[in-house]
C-alpha positions as CSV (number, residue, x, y, z in Angstrom):
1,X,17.0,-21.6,1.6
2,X,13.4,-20.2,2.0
3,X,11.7,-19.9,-1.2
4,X,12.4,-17.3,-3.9
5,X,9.2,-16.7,-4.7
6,X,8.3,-15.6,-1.2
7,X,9.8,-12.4,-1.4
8,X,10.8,-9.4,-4.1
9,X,12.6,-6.6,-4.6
10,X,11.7,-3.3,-5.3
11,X,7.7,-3.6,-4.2
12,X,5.1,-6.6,-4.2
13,X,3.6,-6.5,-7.9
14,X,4.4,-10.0,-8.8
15,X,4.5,-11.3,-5.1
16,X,0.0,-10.1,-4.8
17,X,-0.8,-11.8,-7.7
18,X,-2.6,-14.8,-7.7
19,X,0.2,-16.3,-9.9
20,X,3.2,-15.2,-10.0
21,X,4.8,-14.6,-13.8
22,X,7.7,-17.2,-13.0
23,X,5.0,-20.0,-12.2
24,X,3.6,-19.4,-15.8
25,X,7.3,-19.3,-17.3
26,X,7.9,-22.6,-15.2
27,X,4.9,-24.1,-16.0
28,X,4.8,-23.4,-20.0
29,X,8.3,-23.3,-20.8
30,X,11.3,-25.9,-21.1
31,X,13.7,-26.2,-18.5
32,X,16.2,-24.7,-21.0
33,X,14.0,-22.0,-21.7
34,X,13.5,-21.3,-17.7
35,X,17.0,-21.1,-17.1
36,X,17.8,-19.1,-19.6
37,X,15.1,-16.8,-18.3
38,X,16.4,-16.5,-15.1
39,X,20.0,-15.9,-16.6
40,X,19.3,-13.7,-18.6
41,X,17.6,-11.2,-16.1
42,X,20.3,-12.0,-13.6
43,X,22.7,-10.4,-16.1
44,X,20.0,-7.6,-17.0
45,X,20.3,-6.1,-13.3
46,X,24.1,-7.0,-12.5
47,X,24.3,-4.7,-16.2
48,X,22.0,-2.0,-15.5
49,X,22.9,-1.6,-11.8
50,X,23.6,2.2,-11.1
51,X,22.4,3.5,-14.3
52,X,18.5,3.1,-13.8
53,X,16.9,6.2,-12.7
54,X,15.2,5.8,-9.0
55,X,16.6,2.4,-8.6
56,X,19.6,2.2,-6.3
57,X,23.0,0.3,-7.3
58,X,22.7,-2.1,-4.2
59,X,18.2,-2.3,-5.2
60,X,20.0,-3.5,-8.7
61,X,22.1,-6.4,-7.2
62,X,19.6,-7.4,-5.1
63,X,17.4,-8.1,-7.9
64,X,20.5,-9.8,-9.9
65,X,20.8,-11.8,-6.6
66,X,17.1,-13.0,-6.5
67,X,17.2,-14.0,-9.9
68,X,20.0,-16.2,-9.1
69,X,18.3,-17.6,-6.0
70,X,15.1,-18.4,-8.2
71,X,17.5,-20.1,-11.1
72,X,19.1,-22.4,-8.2
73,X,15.8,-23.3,-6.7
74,X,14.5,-24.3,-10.0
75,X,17.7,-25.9,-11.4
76,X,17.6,-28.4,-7.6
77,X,13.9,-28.7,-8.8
78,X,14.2,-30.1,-11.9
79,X,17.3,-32.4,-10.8
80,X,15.3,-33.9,-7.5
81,X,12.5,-34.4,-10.1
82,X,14.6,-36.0,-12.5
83,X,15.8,-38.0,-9.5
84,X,12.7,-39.2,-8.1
């Protein structure tokens, strides 16, 4: 799988900056605390999906899905680093 954090959904607001808010998160935060991030926001768009105004239902799930890509790239992180 290519890396998460090379794309976004919905524009490039995070993606342009020179760090990204999930590197901060990752950086600064338990792994507990990272994953329940990334839950948590995965469950945010799956919930909100169709009932945001100019956001599409599928824009929504794609959002929930890229959430979930970024909580199993960090989860294989954090195990090949616990690993190693």
């Amino acid at each position: 799988m290519d890396d998460p954090k090379n794309k976004q959904v919905g524009g490039t607001h995070y993606k342009d900056m020179a760090i990204q808010p999930v590197d901060v998160i990752e950086a600064n935060f338990t792994p507990e605390e990272v994953i329940g991030y990334y839950r948590g926001n995965a469950v945010k768009y799956l919930l909100r999906a169709g009932n945001k105004t100019g956001n599409s239902f599928g824009q929504e799930l794609a959002k929930a899905v890229h959430y979930c890509e970024l909580l199993i790239a960090y989860r294989n992180k954090v195990e090949n680093n616990e690993k190693g």
